[in-house]
BALOBA-1460 file (C-alpha; in Angstrom, 3 decimals):
// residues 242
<rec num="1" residu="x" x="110.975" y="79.779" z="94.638"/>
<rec num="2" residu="x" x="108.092" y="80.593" z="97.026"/>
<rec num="3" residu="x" x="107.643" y="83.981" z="95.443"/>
<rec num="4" residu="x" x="107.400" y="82.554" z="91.978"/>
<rec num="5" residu="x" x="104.527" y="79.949" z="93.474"/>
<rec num="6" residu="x" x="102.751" y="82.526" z="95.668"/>
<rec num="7" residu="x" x="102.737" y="85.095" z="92.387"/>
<rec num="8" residu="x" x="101.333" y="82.144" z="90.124"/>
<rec num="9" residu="x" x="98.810" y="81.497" z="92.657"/>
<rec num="10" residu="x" x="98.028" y="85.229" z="92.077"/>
<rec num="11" residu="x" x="98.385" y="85.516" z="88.422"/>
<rec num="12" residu="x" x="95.459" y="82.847" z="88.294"/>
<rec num="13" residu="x" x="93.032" y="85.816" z="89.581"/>
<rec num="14" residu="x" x="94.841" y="89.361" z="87.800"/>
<rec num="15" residu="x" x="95.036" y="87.410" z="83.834"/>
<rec num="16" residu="x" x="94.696" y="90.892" z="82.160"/>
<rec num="17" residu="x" x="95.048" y="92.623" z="78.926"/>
<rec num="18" residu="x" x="97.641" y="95.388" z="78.886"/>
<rec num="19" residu="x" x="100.155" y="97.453" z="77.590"/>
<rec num="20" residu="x" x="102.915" y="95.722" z="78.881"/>
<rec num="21" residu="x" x="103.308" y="93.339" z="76.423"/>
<rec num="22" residu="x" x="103.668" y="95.165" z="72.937"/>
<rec num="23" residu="x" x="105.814" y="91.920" z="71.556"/>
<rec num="24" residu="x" x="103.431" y="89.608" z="73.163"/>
<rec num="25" residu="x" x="103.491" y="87.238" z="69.481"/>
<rec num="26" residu="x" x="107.432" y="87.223" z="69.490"/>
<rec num="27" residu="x" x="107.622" y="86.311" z="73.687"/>
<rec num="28" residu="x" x="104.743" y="83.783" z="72.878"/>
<rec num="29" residu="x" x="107.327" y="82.037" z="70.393"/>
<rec num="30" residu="x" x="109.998" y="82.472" z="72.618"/>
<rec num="31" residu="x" x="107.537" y="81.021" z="75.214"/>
<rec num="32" residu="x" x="106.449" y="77.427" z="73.416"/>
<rec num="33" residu="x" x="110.742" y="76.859" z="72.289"/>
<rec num="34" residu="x" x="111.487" y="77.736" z="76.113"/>
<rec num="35" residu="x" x="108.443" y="75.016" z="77.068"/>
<rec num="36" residu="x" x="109.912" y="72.926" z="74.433"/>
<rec num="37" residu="x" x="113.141" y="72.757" z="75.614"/>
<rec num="38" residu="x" x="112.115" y="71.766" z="78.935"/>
<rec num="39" residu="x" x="109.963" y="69.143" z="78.234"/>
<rec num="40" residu="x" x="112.195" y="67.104" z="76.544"/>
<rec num="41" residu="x" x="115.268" y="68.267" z="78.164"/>
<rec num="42" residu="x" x="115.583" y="70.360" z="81.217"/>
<rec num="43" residu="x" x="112.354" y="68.453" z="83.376"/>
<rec num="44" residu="x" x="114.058" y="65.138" z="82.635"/>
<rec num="45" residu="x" x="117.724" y="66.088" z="83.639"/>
<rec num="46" residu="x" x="116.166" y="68.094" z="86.447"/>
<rec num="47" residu="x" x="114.477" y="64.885" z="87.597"/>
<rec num="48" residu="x" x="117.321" y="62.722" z="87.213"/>
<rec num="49" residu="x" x="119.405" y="65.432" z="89.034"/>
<rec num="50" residu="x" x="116.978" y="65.247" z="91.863"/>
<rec num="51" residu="x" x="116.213" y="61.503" z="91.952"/>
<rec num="52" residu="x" x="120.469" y="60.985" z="92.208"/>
<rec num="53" residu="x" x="121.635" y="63.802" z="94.460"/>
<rec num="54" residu="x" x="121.365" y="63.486" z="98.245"/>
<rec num="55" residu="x" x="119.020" y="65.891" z="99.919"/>
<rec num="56" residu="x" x="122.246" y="67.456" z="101.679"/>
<rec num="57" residu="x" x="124.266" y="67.814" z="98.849"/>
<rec num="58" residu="x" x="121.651" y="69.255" z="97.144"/>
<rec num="59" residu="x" x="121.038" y="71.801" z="99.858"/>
<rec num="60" residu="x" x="124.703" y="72.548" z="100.261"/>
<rec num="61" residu="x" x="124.388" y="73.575" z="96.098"/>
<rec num="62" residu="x" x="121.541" y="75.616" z="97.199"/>
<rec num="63" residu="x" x="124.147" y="77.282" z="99.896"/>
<rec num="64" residu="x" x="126.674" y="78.113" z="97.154"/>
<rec num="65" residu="x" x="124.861" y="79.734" z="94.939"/>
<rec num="66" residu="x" x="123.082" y="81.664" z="97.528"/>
<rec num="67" residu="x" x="126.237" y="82.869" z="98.984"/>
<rec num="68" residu="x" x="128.034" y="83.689" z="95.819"/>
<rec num="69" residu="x" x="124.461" y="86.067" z="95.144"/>
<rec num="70" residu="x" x="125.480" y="87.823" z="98.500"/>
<rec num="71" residu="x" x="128.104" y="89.767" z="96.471"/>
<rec num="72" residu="x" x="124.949" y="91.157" z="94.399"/>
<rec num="73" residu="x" x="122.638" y="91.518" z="97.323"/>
<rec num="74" residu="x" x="125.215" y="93.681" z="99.262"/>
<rec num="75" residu="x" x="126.051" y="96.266" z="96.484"/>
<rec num="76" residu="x" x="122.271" y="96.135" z="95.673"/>
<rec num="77" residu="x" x="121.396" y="96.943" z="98.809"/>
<rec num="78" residu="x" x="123.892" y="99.855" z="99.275"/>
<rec num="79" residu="x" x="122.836" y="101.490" z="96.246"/>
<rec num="80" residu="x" x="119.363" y="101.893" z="97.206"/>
<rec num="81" residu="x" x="120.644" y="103.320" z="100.938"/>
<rec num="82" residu="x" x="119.490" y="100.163" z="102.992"/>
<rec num="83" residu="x" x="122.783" y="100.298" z="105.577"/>
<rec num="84" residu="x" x="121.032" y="97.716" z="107.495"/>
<rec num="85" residu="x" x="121.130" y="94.851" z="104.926"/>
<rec num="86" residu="x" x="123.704" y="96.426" z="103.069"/>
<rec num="87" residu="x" x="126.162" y="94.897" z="106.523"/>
<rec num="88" residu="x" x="123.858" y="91.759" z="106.846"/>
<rec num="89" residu="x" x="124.700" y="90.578" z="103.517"/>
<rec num="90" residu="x" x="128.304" y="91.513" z="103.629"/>
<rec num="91" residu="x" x="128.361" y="89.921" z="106.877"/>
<rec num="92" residu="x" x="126.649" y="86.813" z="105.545"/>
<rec num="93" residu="x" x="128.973" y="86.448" z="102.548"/>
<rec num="94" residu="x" x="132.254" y="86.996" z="104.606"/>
<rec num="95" residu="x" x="130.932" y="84.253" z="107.521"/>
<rec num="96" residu="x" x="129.651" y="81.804" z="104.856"/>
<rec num="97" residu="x" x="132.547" y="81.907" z="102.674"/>
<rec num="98" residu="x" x="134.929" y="81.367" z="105.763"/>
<rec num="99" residu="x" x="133.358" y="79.585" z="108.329"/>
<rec num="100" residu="x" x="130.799" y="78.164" z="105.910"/>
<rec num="101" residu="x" x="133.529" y="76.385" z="103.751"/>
<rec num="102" residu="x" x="132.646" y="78.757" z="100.386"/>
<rec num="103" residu="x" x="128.914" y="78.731" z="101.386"/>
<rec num="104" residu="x" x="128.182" y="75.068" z="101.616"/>
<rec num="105" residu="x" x="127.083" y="75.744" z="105.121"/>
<rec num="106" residu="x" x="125.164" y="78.476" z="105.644"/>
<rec num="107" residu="x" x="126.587" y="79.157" z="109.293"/>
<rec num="108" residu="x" x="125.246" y="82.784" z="109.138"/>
<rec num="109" residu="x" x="121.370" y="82.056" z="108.874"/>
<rec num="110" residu="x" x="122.061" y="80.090" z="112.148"/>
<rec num="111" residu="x" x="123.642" y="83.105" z="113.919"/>
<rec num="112" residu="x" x="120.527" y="84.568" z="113.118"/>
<rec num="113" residu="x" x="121.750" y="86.798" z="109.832"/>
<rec num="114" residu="x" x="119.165" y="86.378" z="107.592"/>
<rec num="115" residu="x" x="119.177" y="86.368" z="103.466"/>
<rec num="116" residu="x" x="118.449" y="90.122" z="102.036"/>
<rec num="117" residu="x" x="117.880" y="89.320" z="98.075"/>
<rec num="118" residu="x" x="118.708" y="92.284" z="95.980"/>
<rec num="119" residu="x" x="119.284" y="93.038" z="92.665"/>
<rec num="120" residu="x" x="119.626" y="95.610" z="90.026"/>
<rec num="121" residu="x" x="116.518" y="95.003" z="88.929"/>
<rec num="122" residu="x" x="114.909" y="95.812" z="92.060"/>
<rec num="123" residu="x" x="117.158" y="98.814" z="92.816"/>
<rec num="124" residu="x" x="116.369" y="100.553" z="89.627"/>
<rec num="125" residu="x" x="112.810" y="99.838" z="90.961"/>
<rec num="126" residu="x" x="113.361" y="101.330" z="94.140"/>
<rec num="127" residu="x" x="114.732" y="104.344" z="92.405"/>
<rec num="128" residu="x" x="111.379" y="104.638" z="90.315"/>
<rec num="129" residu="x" x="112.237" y="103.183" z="87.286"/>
<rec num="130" residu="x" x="109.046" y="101.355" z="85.590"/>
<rec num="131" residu="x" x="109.369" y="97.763" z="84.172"/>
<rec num="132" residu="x" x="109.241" y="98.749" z="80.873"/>
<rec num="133" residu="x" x="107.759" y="95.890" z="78.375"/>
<rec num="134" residu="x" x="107.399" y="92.446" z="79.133"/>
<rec num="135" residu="x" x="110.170" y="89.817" z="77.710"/>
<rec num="136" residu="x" x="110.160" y="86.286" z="77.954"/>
<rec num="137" residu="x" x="114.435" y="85.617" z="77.633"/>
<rec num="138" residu="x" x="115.476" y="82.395" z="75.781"/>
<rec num="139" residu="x" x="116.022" y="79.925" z="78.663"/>
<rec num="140" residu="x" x="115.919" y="82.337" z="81.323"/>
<rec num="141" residu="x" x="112.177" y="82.877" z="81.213"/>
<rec num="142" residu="x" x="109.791" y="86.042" z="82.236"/>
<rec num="143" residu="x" x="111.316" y="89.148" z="82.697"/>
<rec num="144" residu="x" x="111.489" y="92.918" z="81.691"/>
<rec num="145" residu="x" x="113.476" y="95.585" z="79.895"/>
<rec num="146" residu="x" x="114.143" y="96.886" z="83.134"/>
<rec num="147" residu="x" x="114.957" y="93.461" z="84.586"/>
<rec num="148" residu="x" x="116.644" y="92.194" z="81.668"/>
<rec num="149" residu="x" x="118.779" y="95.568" z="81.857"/>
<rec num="150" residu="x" x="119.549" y="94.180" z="85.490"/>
<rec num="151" residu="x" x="120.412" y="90.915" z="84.578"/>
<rec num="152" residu="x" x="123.628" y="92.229" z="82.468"/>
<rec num="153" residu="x" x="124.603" y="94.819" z="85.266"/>
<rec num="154" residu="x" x="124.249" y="91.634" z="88.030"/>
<rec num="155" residu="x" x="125.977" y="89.405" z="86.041"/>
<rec num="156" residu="x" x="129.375" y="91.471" z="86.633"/>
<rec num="157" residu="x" x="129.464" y="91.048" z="90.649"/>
<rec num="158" residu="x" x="129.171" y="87.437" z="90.793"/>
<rec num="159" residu="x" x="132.474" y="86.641" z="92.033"/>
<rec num="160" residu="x" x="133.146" y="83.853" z="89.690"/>
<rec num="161" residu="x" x="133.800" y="85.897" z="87.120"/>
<rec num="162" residu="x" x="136.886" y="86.906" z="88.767"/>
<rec num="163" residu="x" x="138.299" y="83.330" z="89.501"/>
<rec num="164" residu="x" x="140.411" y="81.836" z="86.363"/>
<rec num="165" residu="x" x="138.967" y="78.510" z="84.799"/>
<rec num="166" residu="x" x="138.415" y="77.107" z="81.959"/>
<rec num="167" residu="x" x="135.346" y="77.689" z="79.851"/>
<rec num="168" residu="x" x="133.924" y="73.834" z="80.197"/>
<rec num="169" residu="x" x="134.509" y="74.878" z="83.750"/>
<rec num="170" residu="x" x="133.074" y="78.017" z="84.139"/>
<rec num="171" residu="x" x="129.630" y="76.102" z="81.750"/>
<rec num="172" residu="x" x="129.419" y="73.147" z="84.176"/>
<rec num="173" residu="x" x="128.972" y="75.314" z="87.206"/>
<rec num="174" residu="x" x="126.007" y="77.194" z="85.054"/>
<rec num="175" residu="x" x="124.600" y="73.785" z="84.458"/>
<rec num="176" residu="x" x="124.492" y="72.665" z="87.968"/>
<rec num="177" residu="x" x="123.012" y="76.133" z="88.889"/>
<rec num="178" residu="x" x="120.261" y="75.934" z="86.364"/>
<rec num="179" residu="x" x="119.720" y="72.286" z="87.361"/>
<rec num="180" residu="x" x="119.448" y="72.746" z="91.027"/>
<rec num="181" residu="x" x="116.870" y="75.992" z="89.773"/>
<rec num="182" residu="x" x="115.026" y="73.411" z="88.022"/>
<rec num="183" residu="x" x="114.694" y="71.066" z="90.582"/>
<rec num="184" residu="x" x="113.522" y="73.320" z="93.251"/>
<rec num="185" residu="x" x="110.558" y="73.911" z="91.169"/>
<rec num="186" residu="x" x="109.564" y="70.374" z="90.114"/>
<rec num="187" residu="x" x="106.764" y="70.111" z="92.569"/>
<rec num="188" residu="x" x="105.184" y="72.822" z="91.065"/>
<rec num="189" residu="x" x="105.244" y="71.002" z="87.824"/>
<rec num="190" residu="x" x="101.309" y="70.778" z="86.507"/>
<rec num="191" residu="x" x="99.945" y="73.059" z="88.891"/>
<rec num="192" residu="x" x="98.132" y="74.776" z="86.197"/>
<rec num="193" residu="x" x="96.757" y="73.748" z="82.781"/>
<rec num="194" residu="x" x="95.962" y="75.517" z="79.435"/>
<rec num="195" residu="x" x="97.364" y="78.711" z="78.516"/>
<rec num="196" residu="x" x="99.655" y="79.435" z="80.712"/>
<rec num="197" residu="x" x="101.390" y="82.384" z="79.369"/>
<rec num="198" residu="x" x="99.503" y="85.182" z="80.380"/>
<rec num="199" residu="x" x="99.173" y="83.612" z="84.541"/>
<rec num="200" residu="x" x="102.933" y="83.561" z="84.121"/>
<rec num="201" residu="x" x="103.293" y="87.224" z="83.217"/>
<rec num="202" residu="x" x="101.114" y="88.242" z="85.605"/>
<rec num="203" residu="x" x="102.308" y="86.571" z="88.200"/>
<rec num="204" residu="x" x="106.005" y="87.949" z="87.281"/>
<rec num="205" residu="x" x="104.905" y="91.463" z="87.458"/>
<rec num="206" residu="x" x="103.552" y="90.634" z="91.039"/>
<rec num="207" residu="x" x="106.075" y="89.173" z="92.149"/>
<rec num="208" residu="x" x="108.552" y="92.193" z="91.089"/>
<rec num="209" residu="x" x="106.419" y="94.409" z="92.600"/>
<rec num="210" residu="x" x="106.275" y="92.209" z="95.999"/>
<rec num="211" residu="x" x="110.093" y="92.484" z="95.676"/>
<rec num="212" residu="x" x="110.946" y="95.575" z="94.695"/>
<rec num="213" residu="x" x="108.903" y="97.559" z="97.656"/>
<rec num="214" residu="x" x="110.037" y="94.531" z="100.629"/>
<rec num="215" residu="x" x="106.923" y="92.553" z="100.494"/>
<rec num="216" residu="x" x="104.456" y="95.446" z="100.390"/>
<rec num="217" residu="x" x="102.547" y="95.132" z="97.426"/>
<rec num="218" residu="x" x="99.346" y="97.364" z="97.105"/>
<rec num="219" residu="x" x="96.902" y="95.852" z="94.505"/>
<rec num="220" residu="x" x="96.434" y="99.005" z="92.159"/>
<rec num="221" residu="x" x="100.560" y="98.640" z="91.437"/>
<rec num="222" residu="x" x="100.150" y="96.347" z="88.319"/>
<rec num="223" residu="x" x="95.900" y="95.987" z="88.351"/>
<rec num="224" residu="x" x="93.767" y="98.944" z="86.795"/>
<rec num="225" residu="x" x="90.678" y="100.219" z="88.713"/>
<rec num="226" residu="x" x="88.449" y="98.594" z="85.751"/>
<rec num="227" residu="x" x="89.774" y="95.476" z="85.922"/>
<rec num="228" residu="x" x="89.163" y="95.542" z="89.851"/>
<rec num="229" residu="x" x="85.874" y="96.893" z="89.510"/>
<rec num="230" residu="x" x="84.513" y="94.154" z="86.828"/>
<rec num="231" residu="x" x="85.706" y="91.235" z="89.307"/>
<rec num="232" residu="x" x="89.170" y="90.337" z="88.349"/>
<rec num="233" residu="x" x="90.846" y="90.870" z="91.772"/>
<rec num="234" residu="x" x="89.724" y="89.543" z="94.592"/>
<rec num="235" residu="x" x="91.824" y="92.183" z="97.223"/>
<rec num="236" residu="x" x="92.058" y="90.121" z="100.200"/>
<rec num="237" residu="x" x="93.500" y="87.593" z="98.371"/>
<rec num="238" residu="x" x="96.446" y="89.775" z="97.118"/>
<rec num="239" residu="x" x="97.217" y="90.849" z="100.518"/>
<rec num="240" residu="x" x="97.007" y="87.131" z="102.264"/>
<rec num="241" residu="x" x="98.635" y="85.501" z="98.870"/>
<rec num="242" residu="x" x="102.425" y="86.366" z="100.268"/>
């Protein structure tokens, strides 16, 4: 949730014209219904969620989810040759599930094994693989063809798929997910006005970039030398922005 703050903060000084977004009218529609939906929906469960749930239960959701992504981080992590963080988050994922009561604790970040977020996405990054074009999904927000493309592959390692329930079941733990997603970013609720589309976008392709190379982003990765030369990008504030 940081990284989607700290790469709005950003998008506010890269708002470019490009190439990136060849179905720019069809992710602007996609855009408003998505903004739609959670104005009138989404915000005001999200709210409610937030107002109801104890701070500790809602961290402990946090924990879950977090721990079932370990599955994802791990094979992530492998595939792009990082042994390192490949153990860390198979280590997490085995303490957390065990000691951790299925993640609700997250005993390994207190043993001093911290979180190593991967995902397909990213590795196909790592492996040189461009974003492609610019999509805004239908509930899930900004993303890419190569992200998108992720999304499917990622969605087969989380471990719930494996675990027989029922459908309501399987929906209601979605919901909570989304809704605990949605509250974490309620205080970042008005931070900017007016046309927000094109600060989003920017700030996504940032913040893929930041994650895809480990928090080393170089400013000419998703700005051209025009744009840098005419004023757009103030440089120090890329570097001190994560």
């Amino acid at each position: 949730m940081t990284l989607l703050v700290s790469g709005l903060l950003l998008g506010t000084s890269t708002v470019l014209a490009d190439n990136r977004d060849p179905l720019e009218p069809v992710n602007r529609v996609i855009f408003s219904i998505n903004n739609g939906v959670d104005r009138v929906l989404v915000r005001p469960v999200a709210r409610t969620y937030h107002w109801v749930i104890p701070d500790p239960m809602e961290q402990g959701v946090r924990n879950v989810f977090a721990n079932l992504g370990e599955v994802r981080n791990a094979s992530n992590n492998l595939l792009q040759g990082k042994w390192r963080r490949t153990g860390a988050a198979t280590g997490r994922f085995a303490i957390n599930t065990t000691v951790g009561l299925v993640g609700v604790f997250d005993v390994a970040s207190r043993m001093g094994i911290e979180p190593v977020p991967e995902d397909f996405g990213q590795t196909l990054g790592y492996w040189g693989l461009g974003h492609g074009f610019y999509l805004v999904l239908p509930i899930l927000g900004p993303s890419s063809l190569r992200d998108g493309t992720g999304r499917v592959v990622d969605q087969w390692q989380n471990p719930l798929n494996y675990v027989e329930m029922e459908h309501w079941q399987r929906g209601s733990i979605l919901v909570v997910d989304g809704l605990q997603t949605r509250a974490d970013l309620l205080a970042s609720d008005g931070l900017f006005s007016g046309d927000t589309y094109p600060v989003i976008r920017e700030a996504y392709f940032s913040m893929r970039e930041f994650q895809v190379n480990d928090g080393e982003v170089k400013s000419d990765a998703f700005i051209d030398e025009d744009s840098a030369e005419e004023g757009f990008v103030d440089e120090g504030f890329i570097d001190e922005s994560f």
